[in-house]
DRENPA-3360 file (N, C-alpha, C; in nm, 2 decimals, always signed):
BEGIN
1 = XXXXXXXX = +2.53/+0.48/+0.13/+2.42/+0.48/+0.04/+2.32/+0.37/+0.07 ~ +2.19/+0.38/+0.09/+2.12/+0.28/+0.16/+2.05/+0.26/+0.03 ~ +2.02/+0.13/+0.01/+2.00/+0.00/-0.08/+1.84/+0.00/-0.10 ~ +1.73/+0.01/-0.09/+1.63/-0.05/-0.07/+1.55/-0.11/-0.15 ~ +1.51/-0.25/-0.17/+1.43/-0.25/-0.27/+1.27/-0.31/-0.24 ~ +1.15/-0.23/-0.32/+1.05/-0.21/-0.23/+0.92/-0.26/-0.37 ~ +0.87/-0.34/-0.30/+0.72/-0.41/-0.39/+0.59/-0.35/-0.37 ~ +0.52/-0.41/-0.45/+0.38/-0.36/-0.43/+0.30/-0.43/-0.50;
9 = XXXXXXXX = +0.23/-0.59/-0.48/+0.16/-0.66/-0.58/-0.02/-0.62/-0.50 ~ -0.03/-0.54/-0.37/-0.16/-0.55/-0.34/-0.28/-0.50/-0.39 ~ -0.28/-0.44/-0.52/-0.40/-0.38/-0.61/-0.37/-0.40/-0.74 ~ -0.40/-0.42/-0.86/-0.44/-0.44/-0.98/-0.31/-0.36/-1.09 ~ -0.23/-0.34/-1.01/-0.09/-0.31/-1.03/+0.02/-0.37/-1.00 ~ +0.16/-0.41/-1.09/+0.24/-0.47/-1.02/+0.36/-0.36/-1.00 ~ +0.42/-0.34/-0.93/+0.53/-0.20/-0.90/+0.65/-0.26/-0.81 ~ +0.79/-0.22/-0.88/+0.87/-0.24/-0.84/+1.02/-0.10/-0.83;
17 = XXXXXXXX = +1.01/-0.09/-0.75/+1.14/+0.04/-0.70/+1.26/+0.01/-0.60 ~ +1.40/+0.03/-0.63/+1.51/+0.02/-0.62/+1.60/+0.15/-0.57 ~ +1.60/+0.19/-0.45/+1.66/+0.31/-0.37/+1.82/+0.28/-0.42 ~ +1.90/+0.42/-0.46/+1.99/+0.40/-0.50/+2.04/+0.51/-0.38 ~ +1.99/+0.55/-0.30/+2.10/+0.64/-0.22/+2.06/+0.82/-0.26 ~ +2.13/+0.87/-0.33/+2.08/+1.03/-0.33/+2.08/+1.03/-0.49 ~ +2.06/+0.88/-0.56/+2.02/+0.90/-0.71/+1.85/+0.86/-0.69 ~ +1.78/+0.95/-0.83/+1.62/+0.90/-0.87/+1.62/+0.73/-0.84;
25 = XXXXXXXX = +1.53/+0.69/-0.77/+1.51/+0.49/-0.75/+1.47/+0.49/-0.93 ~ +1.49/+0.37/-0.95/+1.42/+0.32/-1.06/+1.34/+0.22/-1.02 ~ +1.27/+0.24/-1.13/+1.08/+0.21/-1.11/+1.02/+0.13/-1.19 ~ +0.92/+0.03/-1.20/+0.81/-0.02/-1.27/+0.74/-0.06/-1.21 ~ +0.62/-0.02/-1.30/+0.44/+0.03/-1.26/+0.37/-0.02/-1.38 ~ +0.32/-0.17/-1.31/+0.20/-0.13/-1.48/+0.12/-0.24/-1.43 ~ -0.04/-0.15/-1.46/-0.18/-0.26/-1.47/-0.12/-0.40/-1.48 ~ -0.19/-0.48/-1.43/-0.19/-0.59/-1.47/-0.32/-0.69/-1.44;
33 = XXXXXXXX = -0.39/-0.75/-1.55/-0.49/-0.84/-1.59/-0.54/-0.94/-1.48 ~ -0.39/-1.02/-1.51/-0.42/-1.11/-1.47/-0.33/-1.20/-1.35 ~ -0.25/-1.03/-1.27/-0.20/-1.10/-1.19/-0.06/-1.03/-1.16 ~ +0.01/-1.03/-1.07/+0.15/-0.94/-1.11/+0.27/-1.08/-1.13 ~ +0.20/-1.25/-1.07/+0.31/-1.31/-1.11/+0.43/-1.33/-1.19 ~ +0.37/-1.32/-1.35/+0.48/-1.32/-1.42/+0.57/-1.18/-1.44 ~ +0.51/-1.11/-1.40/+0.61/-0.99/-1.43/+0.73/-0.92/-1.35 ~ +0.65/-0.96/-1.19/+0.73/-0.94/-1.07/+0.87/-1.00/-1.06;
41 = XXXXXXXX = +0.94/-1.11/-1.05/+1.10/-1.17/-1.04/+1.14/-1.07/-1.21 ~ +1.09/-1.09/-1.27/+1.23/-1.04/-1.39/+1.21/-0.95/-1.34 ~ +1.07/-0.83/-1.30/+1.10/-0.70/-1.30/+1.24/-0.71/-1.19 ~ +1.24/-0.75/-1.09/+1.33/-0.78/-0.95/+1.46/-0.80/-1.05 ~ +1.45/-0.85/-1.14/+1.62/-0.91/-1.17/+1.70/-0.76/-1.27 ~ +1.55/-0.73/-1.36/+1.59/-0.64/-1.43/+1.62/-0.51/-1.35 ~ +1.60/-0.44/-1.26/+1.61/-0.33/-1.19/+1.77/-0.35/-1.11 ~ +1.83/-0.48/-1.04/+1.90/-0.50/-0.99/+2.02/-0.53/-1.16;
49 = XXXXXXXX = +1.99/-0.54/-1.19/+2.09/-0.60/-1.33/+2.11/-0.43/-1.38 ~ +2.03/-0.39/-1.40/+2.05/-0.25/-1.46/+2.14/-0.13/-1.38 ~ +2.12/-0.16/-1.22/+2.19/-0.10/-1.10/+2.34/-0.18/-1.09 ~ +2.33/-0.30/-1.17/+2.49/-0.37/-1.13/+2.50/-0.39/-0.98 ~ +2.37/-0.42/-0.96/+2.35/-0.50/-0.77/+2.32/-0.64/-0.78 ~ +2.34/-0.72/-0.70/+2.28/-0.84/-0.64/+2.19/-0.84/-0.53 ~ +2.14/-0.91/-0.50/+2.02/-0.90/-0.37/+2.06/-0.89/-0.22 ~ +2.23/-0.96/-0.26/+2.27/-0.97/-0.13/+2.34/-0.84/-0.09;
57 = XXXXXXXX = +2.37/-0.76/-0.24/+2.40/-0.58/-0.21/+2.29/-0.51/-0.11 ~ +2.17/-0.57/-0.14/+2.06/-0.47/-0.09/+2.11/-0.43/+0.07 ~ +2.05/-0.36/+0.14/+2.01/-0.34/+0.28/+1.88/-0.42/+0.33 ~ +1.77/-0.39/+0.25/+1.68/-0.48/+0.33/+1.57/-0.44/+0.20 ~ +1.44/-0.50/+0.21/+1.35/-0.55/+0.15/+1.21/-0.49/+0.18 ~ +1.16/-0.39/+0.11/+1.03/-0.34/+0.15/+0.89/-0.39/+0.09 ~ +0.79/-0.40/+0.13/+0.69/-0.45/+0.08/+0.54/-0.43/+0.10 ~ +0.46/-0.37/+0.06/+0.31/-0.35/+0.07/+0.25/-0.47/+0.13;
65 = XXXXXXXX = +0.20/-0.48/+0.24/+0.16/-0.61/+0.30/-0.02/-0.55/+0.28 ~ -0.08/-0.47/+0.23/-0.22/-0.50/+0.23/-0.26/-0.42/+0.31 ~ -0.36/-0.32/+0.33/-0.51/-0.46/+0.29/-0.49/-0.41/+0.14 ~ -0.56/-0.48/+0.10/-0.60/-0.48/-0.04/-0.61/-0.64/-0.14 ~ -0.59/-0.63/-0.24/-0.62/-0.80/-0.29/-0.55/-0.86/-0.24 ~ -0.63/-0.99/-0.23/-0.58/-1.09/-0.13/-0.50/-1.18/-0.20 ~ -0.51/-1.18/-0.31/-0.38/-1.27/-0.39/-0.27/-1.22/-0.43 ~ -0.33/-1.08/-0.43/-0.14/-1.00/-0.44/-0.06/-0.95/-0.35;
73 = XXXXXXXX = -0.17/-0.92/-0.25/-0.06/-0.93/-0.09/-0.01/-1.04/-0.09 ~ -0.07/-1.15/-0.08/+0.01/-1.28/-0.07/+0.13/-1.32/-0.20 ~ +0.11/-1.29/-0.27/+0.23/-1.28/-0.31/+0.32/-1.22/-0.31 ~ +0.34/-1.11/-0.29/+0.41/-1.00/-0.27/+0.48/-1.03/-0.14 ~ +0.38/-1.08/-0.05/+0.48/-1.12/+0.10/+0.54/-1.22/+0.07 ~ +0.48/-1.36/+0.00/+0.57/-1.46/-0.04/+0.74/-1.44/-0.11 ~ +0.70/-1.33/-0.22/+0.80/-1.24/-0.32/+0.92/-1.21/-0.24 ~ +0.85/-1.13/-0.11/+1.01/-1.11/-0.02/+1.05/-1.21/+0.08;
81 = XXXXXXXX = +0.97/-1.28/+0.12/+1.00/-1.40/+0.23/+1.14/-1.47/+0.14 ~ +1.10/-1.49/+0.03/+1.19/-1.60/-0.02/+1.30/-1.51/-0.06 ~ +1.32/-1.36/-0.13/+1.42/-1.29/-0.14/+1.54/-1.24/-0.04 ~ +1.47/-1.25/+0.04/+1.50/-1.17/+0.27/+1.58/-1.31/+0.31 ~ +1.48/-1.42/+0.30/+1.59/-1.53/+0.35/+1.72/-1.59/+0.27 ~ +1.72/-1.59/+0.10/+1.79/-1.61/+0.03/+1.93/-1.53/+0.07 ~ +1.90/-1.41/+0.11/+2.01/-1.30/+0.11/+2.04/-1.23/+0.27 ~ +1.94/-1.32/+0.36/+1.92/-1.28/+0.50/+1.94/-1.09/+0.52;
89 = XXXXXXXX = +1.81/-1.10/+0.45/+1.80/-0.92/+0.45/+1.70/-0.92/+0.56 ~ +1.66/-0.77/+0.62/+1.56/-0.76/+0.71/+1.48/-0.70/+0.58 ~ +1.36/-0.69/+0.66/+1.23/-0.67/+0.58/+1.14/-0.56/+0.64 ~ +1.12/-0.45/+0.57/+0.98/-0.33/+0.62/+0.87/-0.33/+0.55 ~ +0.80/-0.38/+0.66/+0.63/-0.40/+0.60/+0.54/-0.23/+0.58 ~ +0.51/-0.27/+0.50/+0.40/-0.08/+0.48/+0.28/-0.10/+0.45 ~ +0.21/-0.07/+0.54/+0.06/-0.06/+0.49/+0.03/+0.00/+0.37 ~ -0.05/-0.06/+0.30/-0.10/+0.02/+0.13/-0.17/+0.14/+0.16;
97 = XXXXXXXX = -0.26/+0.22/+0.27/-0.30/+0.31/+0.25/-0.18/+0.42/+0.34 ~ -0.08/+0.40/+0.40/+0.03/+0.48/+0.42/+0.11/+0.48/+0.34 ~ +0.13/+0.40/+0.22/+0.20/+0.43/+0.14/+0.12/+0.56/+0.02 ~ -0.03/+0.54/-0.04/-0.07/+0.62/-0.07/-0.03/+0.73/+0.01 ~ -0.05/+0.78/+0.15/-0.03/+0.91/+0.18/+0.09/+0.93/+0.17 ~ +0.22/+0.85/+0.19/+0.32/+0.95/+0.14/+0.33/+0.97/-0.03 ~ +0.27/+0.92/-0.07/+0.23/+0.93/-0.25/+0.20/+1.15/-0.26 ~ +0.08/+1.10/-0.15/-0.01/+1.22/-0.20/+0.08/+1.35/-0.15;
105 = XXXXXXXX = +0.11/+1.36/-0.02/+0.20/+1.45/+0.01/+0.28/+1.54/-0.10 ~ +0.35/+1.43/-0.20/+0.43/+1.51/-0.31/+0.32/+1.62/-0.42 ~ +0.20/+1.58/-0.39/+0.11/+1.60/-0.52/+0.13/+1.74/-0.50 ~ +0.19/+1.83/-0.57/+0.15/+1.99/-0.60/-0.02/+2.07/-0.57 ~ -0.12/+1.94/-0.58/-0.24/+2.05/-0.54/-0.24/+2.02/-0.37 ~ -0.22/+1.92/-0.39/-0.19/+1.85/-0.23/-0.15/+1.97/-0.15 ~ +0.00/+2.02/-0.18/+0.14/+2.12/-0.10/+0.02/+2.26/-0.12 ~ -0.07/+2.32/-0.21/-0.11/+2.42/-0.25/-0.23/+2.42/-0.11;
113 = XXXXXXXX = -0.30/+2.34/-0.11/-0.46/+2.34/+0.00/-0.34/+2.30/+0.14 ~ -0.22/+2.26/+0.14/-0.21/+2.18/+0.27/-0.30/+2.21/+0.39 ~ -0.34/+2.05/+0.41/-0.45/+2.02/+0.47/-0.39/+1.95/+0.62 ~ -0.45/+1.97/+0.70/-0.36/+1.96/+0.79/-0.44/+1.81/+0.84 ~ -0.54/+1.81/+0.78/-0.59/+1.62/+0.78/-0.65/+1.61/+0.68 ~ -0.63/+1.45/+0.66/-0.68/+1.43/+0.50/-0.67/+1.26/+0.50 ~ -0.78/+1.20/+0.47/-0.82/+1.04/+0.42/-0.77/+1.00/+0.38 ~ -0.72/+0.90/+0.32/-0.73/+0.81/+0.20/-0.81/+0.65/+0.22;
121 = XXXXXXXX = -0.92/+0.66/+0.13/-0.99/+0.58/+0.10/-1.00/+0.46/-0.03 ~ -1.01/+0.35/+0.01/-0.97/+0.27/-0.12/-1.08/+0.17/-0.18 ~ -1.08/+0.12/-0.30/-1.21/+0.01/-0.30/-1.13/-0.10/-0.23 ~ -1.27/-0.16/-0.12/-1.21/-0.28/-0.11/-1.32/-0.39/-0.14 ~ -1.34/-0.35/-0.27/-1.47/-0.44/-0.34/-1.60/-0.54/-0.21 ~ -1.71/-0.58/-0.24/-1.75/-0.66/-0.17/-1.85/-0.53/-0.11 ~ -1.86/-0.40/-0.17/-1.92/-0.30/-0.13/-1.89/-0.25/-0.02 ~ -1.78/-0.23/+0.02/-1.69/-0.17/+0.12/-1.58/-0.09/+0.09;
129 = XXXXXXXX = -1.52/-0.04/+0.20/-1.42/+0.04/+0.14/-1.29/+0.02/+0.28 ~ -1.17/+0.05/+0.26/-1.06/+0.07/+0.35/-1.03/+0.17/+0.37 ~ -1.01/+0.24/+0.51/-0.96/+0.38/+0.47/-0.90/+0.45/+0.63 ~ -0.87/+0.56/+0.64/-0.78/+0.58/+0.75/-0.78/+0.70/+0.75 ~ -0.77/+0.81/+0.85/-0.76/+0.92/+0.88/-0.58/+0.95/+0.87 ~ -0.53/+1.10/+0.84/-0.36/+1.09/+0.87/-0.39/+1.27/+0.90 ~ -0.27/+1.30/+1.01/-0.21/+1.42/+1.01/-0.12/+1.49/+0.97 ~ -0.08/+1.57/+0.91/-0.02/+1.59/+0.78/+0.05/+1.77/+0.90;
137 = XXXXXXXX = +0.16/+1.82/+0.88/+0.22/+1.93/+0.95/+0.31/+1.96/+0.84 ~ +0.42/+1.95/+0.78/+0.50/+1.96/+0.68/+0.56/+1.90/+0.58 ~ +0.60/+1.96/+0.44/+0.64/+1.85/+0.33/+0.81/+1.79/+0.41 ~ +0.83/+1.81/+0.50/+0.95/+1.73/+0.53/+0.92/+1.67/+0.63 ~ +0.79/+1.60/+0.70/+0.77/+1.53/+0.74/+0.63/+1.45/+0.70 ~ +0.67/+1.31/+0.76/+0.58/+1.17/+0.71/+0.42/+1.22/+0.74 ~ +0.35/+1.15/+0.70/+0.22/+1.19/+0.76/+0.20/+1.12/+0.84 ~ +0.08/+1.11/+0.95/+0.09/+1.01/+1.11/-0.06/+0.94/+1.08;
145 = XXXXXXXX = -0.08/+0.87/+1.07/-0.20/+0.80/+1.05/-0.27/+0.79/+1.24 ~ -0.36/+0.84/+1.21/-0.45/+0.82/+1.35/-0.51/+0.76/+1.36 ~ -0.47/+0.61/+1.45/-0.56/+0.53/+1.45/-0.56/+0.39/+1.38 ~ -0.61/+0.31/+1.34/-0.63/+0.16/+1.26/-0.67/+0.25/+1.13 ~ -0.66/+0.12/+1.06/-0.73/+0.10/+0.94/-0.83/+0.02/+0.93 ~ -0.91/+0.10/+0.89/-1.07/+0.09/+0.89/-1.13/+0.00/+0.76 ~ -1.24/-0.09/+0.81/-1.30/-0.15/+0.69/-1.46/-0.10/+0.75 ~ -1.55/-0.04/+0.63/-1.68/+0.01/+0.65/-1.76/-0.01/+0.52;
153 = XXXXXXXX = -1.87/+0.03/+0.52/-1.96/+0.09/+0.37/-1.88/+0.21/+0.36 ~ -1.94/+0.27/+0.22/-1.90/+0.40/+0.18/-1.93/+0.53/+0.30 ~ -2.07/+0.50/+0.34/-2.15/+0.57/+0.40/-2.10/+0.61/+0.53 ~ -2.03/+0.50/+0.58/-1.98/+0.52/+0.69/-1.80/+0.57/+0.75 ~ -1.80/+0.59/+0.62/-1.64/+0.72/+0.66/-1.68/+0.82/+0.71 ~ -1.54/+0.83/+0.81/-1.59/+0.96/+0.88/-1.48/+1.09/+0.84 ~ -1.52/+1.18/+0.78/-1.44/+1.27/+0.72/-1.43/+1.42/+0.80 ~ -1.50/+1.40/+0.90/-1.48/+1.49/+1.05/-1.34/+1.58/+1.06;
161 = XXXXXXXX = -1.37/+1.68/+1.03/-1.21/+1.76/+1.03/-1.12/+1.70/+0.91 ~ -1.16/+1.61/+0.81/-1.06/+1.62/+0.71/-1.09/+1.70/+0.58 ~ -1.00/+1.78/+0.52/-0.98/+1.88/+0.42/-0.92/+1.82/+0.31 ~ -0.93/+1.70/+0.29/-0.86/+1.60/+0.17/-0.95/+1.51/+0.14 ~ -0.93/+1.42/+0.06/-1.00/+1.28/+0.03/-0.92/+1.22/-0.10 ~ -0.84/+1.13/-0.07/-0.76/+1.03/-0.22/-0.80/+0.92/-0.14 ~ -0.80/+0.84/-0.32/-0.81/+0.67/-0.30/-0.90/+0.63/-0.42 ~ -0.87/+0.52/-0.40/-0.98/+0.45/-0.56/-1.15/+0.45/-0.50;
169 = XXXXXXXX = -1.19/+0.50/-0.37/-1.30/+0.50/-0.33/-1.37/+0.58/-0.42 ~ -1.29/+0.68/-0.42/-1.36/+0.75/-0.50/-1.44/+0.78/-0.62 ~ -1.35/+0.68/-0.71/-1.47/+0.67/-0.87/-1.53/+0.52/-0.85 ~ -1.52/+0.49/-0.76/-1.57/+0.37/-0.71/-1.73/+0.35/-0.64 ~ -1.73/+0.49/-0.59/-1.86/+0.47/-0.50/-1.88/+0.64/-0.44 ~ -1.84/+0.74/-0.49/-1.82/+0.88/-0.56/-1.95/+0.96/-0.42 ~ -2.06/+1.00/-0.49/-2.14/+1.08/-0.33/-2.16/+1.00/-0.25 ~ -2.15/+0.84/-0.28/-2.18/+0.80/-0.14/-2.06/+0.81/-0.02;
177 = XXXXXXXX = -1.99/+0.87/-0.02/-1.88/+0.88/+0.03/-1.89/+1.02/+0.12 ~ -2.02/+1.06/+0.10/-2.01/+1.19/+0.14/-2.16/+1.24/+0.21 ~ -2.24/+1.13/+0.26/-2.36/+1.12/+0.31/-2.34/+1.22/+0.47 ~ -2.28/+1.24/+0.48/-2.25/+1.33/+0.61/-2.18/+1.47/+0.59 ~ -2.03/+1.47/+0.50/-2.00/+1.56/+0.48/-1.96/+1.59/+0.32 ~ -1.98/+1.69/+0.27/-1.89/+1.75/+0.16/-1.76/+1.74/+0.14 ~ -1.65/+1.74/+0.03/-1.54/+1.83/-0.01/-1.52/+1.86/-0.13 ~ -1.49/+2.03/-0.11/-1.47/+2.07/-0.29/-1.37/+1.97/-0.33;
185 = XXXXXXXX = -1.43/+1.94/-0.46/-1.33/+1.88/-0.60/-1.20/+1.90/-0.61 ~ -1.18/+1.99/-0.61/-1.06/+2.03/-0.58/-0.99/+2.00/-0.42 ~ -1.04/+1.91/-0.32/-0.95/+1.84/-0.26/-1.04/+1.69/-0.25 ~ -0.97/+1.63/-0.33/-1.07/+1.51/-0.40/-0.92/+1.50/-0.49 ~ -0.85/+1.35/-0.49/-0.78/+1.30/-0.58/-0.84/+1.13/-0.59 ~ -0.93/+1.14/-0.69/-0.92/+0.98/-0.72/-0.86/+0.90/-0.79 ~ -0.74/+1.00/-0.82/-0.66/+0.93/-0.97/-0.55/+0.84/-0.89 ~ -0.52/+0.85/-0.76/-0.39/+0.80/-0.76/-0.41/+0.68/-0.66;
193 = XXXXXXXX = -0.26/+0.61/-0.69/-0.32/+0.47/-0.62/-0.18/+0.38/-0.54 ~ -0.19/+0.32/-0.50/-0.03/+0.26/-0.42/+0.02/+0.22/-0.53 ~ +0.18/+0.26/-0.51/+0.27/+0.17/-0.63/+0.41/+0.20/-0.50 ~ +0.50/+0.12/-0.56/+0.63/+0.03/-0.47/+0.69/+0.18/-0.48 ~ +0.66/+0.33/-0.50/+0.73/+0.41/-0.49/+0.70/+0.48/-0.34 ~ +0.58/+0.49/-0.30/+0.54/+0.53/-0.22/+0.54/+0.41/-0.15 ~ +0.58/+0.26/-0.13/+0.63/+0.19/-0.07/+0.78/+0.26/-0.02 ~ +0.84/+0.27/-0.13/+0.97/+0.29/-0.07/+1.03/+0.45/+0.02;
201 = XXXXXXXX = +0.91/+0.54/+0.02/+0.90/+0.67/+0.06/+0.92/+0.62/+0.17 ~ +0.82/+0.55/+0.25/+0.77/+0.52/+0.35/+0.91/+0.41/+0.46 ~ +0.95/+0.30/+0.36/+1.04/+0.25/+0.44/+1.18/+0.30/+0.47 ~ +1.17/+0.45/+0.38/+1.32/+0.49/+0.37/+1.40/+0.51/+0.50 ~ +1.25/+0.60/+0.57/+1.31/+0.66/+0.72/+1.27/+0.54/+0.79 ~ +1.19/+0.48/+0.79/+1.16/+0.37/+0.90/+1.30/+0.28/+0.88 ~ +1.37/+0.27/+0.79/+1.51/+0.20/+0.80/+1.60/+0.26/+0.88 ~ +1.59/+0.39/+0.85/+1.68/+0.48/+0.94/+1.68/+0.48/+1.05;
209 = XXXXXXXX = +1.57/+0.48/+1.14/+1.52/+0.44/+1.25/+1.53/+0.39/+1.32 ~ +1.59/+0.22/+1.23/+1.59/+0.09/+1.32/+1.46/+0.03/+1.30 ~ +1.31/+0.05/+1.19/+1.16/-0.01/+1.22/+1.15/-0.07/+1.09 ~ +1.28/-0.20/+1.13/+1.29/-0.30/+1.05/+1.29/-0.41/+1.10 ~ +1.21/-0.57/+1.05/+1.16/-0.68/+1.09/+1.28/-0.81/+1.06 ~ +1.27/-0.91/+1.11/+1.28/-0.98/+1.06/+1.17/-1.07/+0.97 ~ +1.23/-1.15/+0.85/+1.18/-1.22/+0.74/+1.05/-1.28/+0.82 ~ +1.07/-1.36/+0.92/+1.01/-1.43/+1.02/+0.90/-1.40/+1.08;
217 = XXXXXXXX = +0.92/-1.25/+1.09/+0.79/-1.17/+1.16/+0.70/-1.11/+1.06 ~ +0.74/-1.18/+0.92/+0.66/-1.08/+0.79/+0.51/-1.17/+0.78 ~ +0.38/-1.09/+0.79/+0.28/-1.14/+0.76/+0.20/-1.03/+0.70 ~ +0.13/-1.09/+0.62/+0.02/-0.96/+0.52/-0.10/-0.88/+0.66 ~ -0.10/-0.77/+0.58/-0.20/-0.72/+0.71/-0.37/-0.75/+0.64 ~ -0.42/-0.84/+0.73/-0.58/-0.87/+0.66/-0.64/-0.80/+0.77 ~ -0.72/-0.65/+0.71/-0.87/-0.57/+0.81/-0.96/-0.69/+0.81 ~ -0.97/-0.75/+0.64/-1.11/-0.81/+0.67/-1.08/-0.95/+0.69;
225 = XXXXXXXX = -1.13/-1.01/+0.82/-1.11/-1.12/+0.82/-1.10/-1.27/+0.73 ~ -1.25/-1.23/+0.65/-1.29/-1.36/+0.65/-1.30/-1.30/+0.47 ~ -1.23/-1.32/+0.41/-1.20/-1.30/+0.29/-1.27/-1.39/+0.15 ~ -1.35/-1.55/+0.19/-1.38/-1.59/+0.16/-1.39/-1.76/+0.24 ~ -1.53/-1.75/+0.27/-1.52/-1.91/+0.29/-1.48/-2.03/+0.26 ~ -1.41/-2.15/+0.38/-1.32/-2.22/+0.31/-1.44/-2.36/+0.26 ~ -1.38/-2.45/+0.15/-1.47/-2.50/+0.14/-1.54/-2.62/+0.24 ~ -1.44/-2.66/+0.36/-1.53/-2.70/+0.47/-1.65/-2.65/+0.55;
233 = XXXXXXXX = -1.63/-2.52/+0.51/-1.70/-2.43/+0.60/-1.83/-2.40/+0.51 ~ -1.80/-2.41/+0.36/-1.95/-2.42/+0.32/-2.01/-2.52/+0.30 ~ -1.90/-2.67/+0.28/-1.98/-2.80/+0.35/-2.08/-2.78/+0.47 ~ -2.04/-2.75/+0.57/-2.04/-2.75/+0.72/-2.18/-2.62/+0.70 ~ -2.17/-2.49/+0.63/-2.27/-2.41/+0.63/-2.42/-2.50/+0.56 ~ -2.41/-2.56/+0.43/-2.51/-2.64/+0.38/-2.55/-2.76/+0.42 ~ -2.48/-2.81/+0.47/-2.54/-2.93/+0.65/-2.62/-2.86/+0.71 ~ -2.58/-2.80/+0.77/-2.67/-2.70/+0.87/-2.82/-2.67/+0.75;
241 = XX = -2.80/-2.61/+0.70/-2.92/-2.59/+0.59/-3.07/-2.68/+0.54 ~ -2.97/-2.82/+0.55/-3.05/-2.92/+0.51/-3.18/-2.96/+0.62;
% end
């Protein structure tokens, strides 16, 4: 029975899920304000307490490394550094917009149009967006992302051969997203968003695999570099100025 327990503090959500083997994982998912700090370790204790596990039961440690907020990736990667070394687990990093696709895959309108390519697009505030092309063949296989992950304007997705569109892009910045091409409404999901479930879709088989890290090699994945200037650098920019 493989163990997994899988996070997700990089968007405006905190989510936590616990693989029990061939039982439903248990789960918690909820908005959060002002942060997923405080609610993240109990949720961790409560899920393990309710399974009658310890950390050092687990198999290994999954986690949404980003892109997406930059203060909740970083915690979220902090969250498992210190849990992975505590219990010397390995660790499976997942990109946030591959975890939405294996999200979307399950969606019933999803399985009905199967689209044999399909986006997911996310806000990545700052008037930009994150997003990725994936190939999609069957519900019993992963989707294959082609290519990087993309940071652009709206305007500049390229939806060339895709028959889908999910992501928070969507009610976020809505026709501009479509300055080139169309898609009916009906293959259009802007409702759904990454949570530690579709984290844990994702690391289940990559465990199986062997495309697991060590604690050591865990870093957040940042597309956009420069996330915010440090304050030397805007000393250093307003010198210059004077």
């Amino acid at each position: 029975m493989t163990r997994i327990l899988a996070i997700d503090t990089s968007s405006a959500w905190c989510s936590v899920a616990l693989s029990l083997g061939d039982s439903e994982p248990t789960f918690r998912h909820q908005p959060v304000a002002a942060g997923a700090s405080q609610l993240l370790l109990p949720w961790i204790e409560e899920l393990l307490l309710e399974s009658k596990l310890a950390i050092a039961d687990l198999d290994a440690v999954a986690v949404g490394v980003g892109p997406g907020a930059f203060t909740g990736v970083r915690l979220g990667v902090a969250a498992v550094q210190g849990l992975a070394v505590a219990a010397n687990l390995p660790v499976i990093p997942v990109a946030s917009l591959d975890s939405i696709a294996m999200q979307l895959i399950a969606n019933p309108n999803f399985q009905k149009v199967h689209p044999s390519q399909f986006v997911i697009a996310i806000d990545a505030r700052m008037d930009e967006i994150y997003w990725a092309k994936y190939e999609y063949k069957s519900p019993g296989i992963a989707p294959k992302r082609l290519g990087d992950i993309h940071l652009s304007s709206p305007e500049s997705i390229d939806l060339n051969g895709a028959e889908y569109l999910a992501g928070s892009a969507i009610p976020a910045f809505g026709n501009r997203l479509f300055k080139h091409r169309e898609l009916p409404k009906d293959r259009l999901d802007g409702d759904i968003n990454v949570s530690a479930l579709g984290v844990l879709n994702c690391a289940i088989p990559k465990f199986a695999s062997g495309k697991h890290i060590s604690v050591h090699e865990l870093e957040p994945l940042y597309v956009r570099n420069k996330v915010a200037l440090t304050t030397e650098e805007r000393e250093q920019a307003f010198k210059k100025s004077e």
